[in-house]
N, C-alpha and C positions, 0 to 999 in steps of 0.2 A: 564552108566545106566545098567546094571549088577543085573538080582534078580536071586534070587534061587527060589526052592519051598518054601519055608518058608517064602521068603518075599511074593509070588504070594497069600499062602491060607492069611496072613495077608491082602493083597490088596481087597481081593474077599471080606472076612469079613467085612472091613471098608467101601466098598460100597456100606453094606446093613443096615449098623450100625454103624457110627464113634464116638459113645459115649461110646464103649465098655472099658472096662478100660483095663490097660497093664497086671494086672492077670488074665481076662477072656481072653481077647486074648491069652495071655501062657499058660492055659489050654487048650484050643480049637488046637492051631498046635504044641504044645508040645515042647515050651521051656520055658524059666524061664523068667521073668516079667523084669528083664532088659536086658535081651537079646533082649527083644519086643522092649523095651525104647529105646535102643542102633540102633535097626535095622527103627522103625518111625523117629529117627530123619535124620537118612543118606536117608529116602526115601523123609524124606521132605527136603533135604537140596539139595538132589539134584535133586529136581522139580517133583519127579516121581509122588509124593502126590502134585499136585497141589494148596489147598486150605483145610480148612475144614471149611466146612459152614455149616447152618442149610437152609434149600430150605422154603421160605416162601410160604402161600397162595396167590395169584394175588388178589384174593379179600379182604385180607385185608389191601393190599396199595389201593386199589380202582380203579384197573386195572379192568376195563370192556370191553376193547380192545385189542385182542391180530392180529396183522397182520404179514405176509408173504409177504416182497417186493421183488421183483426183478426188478435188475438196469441194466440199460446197458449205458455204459460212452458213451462220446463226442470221446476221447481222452484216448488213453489204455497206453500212454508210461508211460515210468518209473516213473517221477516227476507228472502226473496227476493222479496216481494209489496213490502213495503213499498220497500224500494232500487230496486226497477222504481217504483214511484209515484214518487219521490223526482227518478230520474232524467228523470222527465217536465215536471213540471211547471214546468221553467225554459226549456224550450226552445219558442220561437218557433214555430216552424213550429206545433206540438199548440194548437187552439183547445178541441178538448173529451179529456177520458178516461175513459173508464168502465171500471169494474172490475164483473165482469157473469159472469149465470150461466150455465150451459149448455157446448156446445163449446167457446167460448174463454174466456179469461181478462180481454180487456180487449179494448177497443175504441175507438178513435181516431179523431176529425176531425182530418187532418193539411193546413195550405194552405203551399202555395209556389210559386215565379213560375212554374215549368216542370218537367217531369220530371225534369231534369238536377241541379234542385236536390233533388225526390224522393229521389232516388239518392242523393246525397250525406246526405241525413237518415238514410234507410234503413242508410246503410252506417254508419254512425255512432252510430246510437241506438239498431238492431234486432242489424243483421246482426255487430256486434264484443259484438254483449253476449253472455255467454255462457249466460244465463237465457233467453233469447230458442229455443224451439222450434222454430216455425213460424211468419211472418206471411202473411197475404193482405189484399192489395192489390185497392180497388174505384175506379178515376179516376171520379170523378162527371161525366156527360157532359149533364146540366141541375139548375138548382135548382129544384123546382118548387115547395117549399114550404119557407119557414124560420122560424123564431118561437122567440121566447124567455118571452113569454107563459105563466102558466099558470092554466087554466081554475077561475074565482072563481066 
């Protein structure tokens, strides 16, 4: 994982814009349009470009629920950590998971259309596991900041 300058001002650009084409990018840090090509594929080949997505509106899946869980397990060892991760990561509702230090154990972006649906997550993914502690629940009542950006 090895950049130069030239790959960094390209990273910084794509995070503000990843529909730029490979000749506005080579104008902008001053190399030539395969050179761009040549140098996006080795950053996305090796994981440094994670994804390129377009970030939808929550409102128009019909997410009217965005929450903030935190979990604290039954059981921290190895085998019940990882089967909690495992359990997570297929499920819809969980946009982010962290496994994280201090009082809890994990920590959750969880969205869905309404409480109701809430509920139904909860009872299903927290409240029937038996690894499951304690969770708390935080409904987000604005977003004032979100970004997936990071600071280059």
């Amino acid at each position: 994982m090895k950049t130069d300058e030239f790959d960094l001002k390209l990273l910084r650009l794509l995070q503000h814009n990843n529909r730029l084409t490979a000749d506005e990018l080579a104008a902008t840090v001053g190399l030539s349009a395969s050179a761009v090509q040549r140098r996006l594929k080795r950053l996305r080949d090796e994981k440094i470009i994670e994804a390129d997505i377009s970030i939808i509106s929550p409102q128009v899946a019909g997410i009217g629920l965005t929450c903030v869980v935190d979990i604290i397990l039954e059981r921290g060892n190895t085998t019940s950590l990882e089967k909690f991760k495992r359990s997570l990561v297929d499920r819809p509702e969980v946009m982010q998971c962290y496994y994280v230090t201090g009082t809890y154990d994990f920590v959750l972006i969880v969205n869905t259309t309404d409480m109701a649906a809430y509920e139904h997550f909860t009872k299903t993914c927290l409240m029937d596991n038996p690894n499951v502690k304690h969770f708390y629940t935080h409904a987000v009542m604005d977003r004032v900041k979100m970004g997936y950006g990071v600071a280059i």
